[in-house]
C-alpha positions in Angstrom: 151.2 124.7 192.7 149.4 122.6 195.3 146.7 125.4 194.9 146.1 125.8 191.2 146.1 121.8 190.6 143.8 121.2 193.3 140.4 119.6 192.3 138.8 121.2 195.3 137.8 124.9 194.5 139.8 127.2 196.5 140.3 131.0 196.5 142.8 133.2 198.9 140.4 135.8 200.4 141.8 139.1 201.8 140.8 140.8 205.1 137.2 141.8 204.1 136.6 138.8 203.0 137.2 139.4 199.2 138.4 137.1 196.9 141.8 138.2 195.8 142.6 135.0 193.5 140.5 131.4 192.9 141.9 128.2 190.9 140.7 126.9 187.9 138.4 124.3 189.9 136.6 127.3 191.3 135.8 128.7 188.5 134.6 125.6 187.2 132.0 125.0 190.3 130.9 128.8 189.8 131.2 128.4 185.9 132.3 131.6 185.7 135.6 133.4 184.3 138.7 133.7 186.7 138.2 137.5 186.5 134.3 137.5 187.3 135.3 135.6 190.8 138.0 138.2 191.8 137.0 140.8 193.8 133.9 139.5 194.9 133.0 138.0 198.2 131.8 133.9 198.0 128.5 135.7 199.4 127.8 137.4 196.5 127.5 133.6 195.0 125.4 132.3 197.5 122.3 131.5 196.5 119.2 134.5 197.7 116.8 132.1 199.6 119.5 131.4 202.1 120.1 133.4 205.2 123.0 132.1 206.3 125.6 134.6 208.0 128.0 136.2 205.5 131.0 134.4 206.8 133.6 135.4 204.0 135.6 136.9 206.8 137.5 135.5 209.0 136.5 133.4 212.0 138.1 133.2 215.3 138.9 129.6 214.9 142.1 128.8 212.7 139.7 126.6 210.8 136.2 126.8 210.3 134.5 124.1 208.3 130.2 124.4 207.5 128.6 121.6 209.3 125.8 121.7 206.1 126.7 122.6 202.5 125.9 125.9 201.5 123.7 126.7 198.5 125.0 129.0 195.5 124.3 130.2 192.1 126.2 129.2 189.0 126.4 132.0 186.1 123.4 130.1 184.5 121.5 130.5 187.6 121.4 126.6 188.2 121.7 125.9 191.9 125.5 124.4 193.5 126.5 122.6 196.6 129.3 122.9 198.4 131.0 122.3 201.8 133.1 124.9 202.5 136.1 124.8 204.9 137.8 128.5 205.8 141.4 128.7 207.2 142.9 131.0 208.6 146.7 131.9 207.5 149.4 132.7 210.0 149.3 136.6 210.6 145.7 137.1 210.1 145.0 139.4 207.3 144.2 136.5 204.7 142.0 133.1 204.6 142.2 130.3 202.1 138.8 129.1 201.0 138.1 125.2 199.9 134.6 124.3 198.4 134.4 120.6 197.5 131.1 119.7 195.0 128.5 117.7 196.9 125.5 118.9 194.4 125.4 115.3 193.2 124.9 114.0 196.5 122.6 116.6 197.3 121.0 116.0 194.6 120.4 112.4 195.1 119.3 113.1 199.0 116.8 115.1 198.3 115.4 112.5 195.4 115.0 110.4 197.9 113.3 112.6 200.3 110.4 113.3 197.6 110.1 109.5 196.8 109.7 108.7 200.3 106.9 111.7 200.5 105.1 111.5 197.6 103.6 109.0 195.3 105.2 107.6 192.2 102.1 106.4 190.1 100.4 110.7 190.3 103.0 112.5 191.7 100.9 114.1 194.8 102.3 113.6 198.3 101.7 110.2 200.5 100.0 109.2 203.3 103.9 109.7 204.9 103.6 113.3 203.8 100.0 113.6 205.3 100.8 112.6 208.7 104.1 114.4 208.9 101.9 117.6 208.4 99.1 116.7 210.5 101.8 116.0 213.0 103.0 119.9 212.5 99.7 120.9 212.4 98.1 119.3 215.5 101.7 119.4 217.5 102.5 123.1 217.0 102.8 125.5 220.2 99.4 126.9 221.2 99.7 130.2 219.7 100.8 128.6 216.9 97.7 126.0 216.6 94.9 126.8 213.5 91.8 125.1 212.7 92.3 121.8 210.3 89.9 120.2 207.5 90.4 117.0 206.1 88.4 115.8 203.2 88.6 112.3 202.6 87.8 111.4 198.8 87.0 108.4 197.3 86.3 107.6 193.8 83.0 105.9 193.1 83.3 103.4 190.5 87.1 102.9 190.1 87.1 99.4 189.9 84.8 98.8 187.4 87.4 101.0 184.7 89.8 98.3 186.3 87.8 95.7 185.3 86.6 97.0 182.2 89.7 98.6 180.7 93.5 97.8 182.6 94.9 99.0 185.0 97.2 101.4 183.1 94.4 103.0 182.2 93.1 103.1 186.1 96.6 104.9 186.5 96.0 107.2 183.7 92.4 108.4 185.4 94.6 108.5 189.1 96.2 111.0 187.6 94.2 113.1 186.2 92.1 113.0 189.4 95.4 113.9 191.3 96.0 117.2 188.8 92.1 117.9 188.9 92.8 118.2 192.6 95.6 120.6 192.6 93.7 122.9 189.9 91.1 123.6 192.9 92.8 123.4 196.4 94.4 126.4 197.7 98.4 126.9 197.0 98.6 125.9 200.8 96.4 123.0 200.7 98.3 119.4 200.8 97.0 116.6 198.4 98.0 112.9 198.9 96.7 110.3 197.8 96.3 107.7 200.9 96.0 104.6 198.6 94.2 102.6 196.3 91.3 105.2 195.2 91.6 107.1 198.3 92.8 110.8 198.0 92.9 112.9 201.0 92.9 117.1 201.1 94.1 119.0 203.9 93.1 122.5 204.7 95.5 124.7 207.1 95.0 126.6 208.3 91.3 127.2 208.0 89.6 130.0 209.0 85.6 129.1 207.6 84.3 125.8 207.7 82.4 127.5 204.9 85.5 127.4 202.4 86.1 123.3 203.2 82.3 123.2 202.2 83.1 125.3 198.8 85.8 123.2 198.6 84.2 119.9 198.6 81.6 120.9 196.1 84.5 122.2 193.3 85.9 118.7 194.1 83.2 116.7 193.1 82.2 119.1 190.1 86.0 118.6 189.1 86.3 114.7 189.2 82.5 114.2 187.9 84.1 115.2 184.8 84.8 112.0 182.0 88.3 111.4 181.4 89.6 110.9 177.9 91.5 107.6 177.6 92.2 106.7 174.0 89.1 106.9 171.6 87.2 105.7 174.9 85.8 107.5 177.9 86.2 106.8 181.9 83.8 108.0 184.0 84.4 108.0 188.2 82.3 110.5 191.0 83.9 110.8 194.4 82.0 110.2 198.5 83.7 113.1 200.0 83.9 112.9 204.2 84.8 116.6 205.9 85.9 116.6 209.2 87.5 119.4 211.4 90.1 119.6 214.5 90.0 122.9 216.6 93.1 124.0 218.5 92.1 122.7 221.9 89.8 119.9 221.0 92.4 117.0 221.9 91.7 115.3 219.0 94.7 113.5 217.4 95.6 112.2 214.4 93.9 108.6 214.2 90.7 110.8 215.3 90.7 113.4 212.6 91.2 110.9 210.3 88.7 108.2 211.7 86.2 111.3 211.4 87.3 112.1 207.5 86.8 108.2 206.8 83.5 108.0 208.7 81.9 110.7 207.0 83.1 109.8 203.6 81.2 106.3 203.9 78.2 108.1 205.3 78.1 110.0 201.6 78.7 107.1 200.1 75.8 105.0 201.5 73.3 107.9 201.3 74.2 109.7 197.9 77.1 108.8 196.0 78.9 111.7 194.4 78.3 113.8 197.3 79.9 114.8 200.4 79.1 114.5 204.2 80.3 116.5 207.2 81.2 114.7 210.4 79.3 115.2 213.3 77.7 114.4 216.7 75.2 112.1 214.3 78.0 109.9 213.1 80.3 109.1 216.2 79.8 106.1 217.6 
């Protein structure tokens, strides 16, 4: 009785780890029939990216409870959380399962995780992403160190739509410069925007300086582009600063980006809608 009225999902697995019968709350979770959840191990539910041990059998422990929810699939192929606790029954040969629902607070954890790493007004990562990567990045075990580029990108110009327009409309052309950005990075390339009318790209790894270069050039042929706001057009060019870190160089962080930021307002002061590489000219 306890077991069918429970709101906890619980099946009574067999010695191979087989689900011999699941309550109605199980089926539920799964949102599948009774019948479709008998005779089939929890594993078979779990969800494909996961490579968790198959531990539908039975542990040595009289009670083994996941310390992290496990992913699974519903019958819609919608993704589940649960924490599931595993006892052991008295004799050996059968184990009652318990999965209690935590895809809400999942769910709401990870929401929080990309509003802490990403900005709200276009969507691309943040400055907190930036450095969590560069931290990766520049951190990682020797063997596992690549070459970095950063392109810092500023938009020429910005203010004056402020000014002349609102800024809702300044938002409108953030946007658009954030998605014009994705359209030409690599699938591996991050893009954050650092703040204001600052946008930052980072390549790694990089094996060319050359495709940082190519890089830089689709960027500014991308955002030279008007923008379509209303029956009115915006018009913004970006000062584009490339700098690199080698495995080995012991630069850090503030360095790469102190490079990316002073080669961006080199571009800017010579030629704006162009783009400027760091170098031995521009330290200090």
């Amino acid at each position: 009785e306890v077991f069918s009225a429970s709101p906890l999902g619980m099946a009574l697995l067999d010695s191979a780890g087989v689900v011999v019968v699941g309550n109605e709350a199980l089926s539920r979770f799964f949102d599948r029939a009774s019948a479709d959840v008998a005779g089939h191990r929890l594993s078979d539910f779990r969800h494909p990216d996961d490579t968790r041990r198959e531990s539908d059998s039975h542990e040595p422990a009289a009670v083994d409870a996941s310390p992290d929810a496990e992913r699974f699939l519903r019958a819609d192929g919608s993704v589940v959380y649960a924490e599931v606790t595993r006892t052991l029954l008295r004799g050996g040969r059968h184990t009652v399962v318990q999965l209690r629902d935590v895809t809400v607070q999942r769910e709401a954890v990870s929401r929080l995780a990309y509003l802490a790493t990403h900005d709200a007004a276009t969507g691309v990562g943040n400055r907190v992403l930036l450095l969590q990567e560069l931290d990766r990045a520049i951190s990682a075990e020797p063997w596992e160190r690549a070459k970095i580029a950063l392109l810092f990108i500023d938009l020429d110009g910005f203010k004056r739509i402020n000014d002349n327009f609102s800024h809702a409309v300044g938002d409108q052309v953030l946007r658009t410069v954030a998605q014009r950005l994705l359209t030409v990075v690599r699938p591996r390339d991050w893009v954050v925007r650092w703040g204001g009318d600052e946008f930052i790209v980072m390549l790694h790894p990089l094996a060319e300086e050359r495709v940082a270069l190519d890089l830089a050039e689709r960027i500014g042929a991308a955002l030279s582009a008007p923008v379509d706001v209303g029956d009115d057009r915006a018009s913004v060019t970006s000062s584009i600063g490339v700098a690199y870190s080698n495995p080995g160089d012991g630069l850090d962080i503030d360095d790469l980006l102190r490079n990316a930021d002073t080669a961006m307002y080199h571009a800017k002061r010579e030629q704006r809608s162009s783009f400027s590489v760091f170098g031995s000219d521009l330290a200090d």
